[in-house]
C-alpha positions in Angstrom: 12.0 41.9 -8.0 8.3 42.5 -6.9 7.7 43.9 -3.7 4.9 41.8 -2.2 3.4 43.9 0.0 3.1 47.2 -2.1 3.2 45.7 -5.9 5.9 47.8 -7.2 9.5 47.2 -8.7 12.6 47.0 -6.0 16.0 46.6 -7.0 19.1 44.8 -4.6 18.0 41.3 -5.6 20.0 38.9 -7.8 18.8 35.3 -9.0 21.0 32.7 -7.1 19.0 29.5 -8.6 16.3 28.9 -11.1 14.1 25.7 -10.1 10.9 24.4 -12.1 9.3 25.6 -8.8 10.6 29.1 -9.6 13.5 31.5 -8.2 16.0 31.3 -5.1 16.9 35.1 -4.7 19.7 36.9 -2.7 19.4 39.8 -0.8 22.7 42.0 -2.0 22.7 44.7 0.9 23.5 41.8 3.2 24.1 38.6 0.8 21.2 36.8 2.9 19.2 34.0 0.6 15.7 34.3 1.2 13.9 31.2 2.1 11.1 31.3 -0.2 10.8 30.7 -4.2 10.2 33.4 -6.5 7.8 32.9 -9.2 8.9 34.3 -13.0 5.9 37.2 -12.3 8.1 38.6 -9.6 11.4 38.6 -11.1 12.8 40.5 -14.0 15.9 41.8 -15.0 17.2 46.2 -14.0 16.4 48.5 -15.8 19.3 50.6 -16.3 18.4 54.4 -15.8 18.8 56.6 -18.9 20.9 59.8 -16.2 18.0 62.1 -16.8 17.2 64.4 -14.0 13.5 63.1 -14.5 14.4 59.5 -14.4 
């Protein structure tokens, strides 16, 4: 998911519901639903690291 207020990539989110407005998204440290939609921009799926050190 995009953090809004600095434009980069945070992880701990998962897709709860997809609307034609956009996404309902849950926070996993503490299972909260935040109240706002997501649009597709701001969502997209982990990437999984590769288990370098420089990764």
């Amino acid at each position: 998911m995009r953090n809004r207020y600095q434009g980069t990539w945070v992880r701990g989110f998962e897709i709860v519901e997809a609307t034609s407005e956009g996404y309902r998204i849950r926070r996993l440290s503490d299972g909260s639903i935040l109240g706002e939609l997501f649009s597709r921009d701001d969502v997209r799926r982990e990437r999984k690291r590769q288990g370098f050190w420089w990764h």
